[in-house]
N, C-alpha and C positions, 0 to 999 in steps of 0.2 A: 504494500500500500504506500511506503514510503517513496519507493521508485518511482508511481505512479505520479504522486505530486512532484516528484524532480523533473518527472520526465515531462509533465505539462508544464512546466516550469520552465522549461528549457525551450520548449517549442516557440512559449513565448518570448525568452530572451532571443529566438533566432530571429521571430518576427519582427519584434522589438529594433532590432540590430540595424534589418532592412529597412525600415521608418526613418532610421536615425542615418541614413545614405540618401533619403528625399532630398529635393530639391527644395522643397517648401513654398516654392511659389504660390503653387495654387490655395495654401492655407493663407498667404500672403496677399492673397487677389481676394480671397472670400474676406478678412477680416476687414479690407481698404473697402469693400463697394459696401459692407454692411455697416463702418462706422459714416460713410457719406450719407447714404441713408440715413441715419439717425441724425446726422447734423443737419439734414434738409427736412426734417420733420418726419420722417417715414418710420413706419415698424418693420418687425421681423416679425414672420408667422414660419413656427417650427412644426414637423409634424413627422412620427414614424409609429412604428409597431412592435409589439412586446417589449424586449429592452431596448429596443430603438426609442418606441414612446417613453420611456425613462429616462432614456438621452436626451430628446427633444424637451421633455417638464425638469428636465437639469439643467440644461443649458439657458433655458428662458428666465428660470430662475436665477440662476448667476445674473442677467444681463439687469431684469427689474431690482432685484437685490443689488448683491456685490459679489463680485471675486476675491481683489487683491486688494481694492482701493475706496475709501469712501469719495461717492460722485452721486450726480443725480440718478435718478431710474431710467434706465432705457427701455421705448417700448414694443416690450418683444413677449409673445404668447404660443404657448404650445398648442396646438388645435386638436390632439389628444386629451386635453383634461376635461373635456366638458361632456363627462357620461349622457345624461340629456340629449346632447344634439348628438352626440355618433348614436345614442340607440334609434332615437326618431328616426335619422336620415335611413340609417340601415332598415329599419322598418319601413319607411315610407316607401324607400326608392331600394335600395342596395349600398352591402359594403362599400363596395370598388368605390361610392359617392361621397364617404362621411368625411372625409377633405376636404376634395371639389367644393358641396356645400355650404363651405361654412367658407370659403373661400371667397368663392359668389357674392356671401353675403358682406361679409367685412375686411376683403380684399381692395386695397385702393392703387392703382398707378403709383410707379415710384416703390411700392413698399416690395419687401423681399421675400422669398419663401425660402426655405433650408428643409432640404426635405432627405429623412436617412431611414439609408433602407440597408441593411449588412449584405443580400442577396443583388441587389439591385434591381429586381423583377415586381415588388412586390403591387399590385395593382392598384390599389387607392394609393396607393403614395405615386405613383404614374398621374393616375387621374388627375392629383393637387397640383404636380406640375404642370399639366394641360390647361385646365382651368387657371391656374395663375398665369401663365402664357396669355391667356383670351381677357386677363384684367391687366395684361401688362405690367405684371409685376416681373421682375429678375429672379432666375431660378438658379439655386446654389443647390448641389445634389453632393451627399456623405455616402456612399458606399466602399465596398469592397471589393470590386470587379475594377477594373479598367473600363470597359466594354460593358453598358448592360443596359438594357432598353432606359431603365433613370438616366443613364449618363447622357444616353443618346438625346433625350428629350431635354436635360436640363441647358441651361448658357453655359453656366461654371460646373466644374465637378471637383471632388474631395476623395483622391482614391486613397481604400487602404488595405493589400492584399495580405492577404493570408490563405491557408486551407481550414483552419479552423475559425468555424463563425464566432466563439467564445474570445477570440484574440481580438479578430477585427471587431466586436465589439470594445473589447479592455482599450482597442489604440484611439477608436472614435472617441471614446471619453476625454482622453489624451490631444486631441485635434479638437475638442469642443474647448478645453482648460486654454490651449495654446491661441486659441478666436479671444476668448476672454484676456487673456494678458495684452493680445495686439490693438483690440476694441478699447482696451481700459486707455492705452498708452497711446492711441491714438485720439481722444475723447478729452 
């Protein structure tokens, strides 16, 4: 049993390793359009799935809260936390919509979507980027693929490869912390 945590341990220091050989650009280009954004009055709408949605109600929090720094709140919202509206819309209409949705609704020009998927297929988080595309918002996509229908759809992307989805989720956390230090210090 001990092996077992070394040996997952280690998988992720390999992972780990290759993250730390990025180029960081693109973490670079998502933190500069999303503090412009806030400086022009705009929000950030987060949105993913399972521990993805933990990422997304993490990250939003950091930005209305704080990180590192005491500053005013930025206005940034997970469109995961609102049980109410995903159960309605999935009722009313379908999953694949409880995004789209709310997106429709309180999506405005200028403002940004970040949208994480560890798979990058996953369908209502497709959908949020299509519909924020049709309201004109800027679409920032977090997965783990290079390649994958989110990346294809989004403007920006956020890769972060691994073969275990448990890693590429530990690095997403890692690239949401690393938005927050560039946001604070840009801000």
């Amino acid at each position: 049993m001990i092996q077992d945590l070394k040996d997952y341990l280690k998988g992720f220091q390999d992972d780990f390793n290759v993250f730390l050989k990025k180029d960081f650009n693109d973490i670079l280009k998502a933190a500069e359009l999303i503090s412009k954004a806030f400086k022009e009055g705009n929000k950030l709408l987060v949105c993913g799935n399972g521990g993805s949605a933990s990422d997304a109600q993490h990250f939003a929090a950091e930005l209305i809260g704080r990180f590192k720094k005491n500053r005013p709140s930025l206005p940034a919202l997970a469109l995961n936390t609102d049980t109410s509206a995903i159960t309605a819309i999935a009722n009313d209409y379908n999953y694949e919509t409880i995004f789209a949705r709310q997106i429709q609704g309180i999506g405005n020009k200028a403002d940004i979507l970040l949208a994480i998927s560890t798979s990058g297929n996953s369908k209502n988080i497709i959908e949020a980027v299509r519909a924020a595309k049709e309201k004109k918002l800027l679409t920032i996509s977090l997965t783990g693929k290079n390649k994958s229908l989110l990346s294809n759809e989004s403007d920006y992307s956020i890769f972060v490869t691994s073969k275990e989805t448990s890693h590429i989720q530990e690095l997403h956390i890692i690239v949401l912390h690393l938005l927050c230090i560039l946001i604070e210090k840009k801000l």
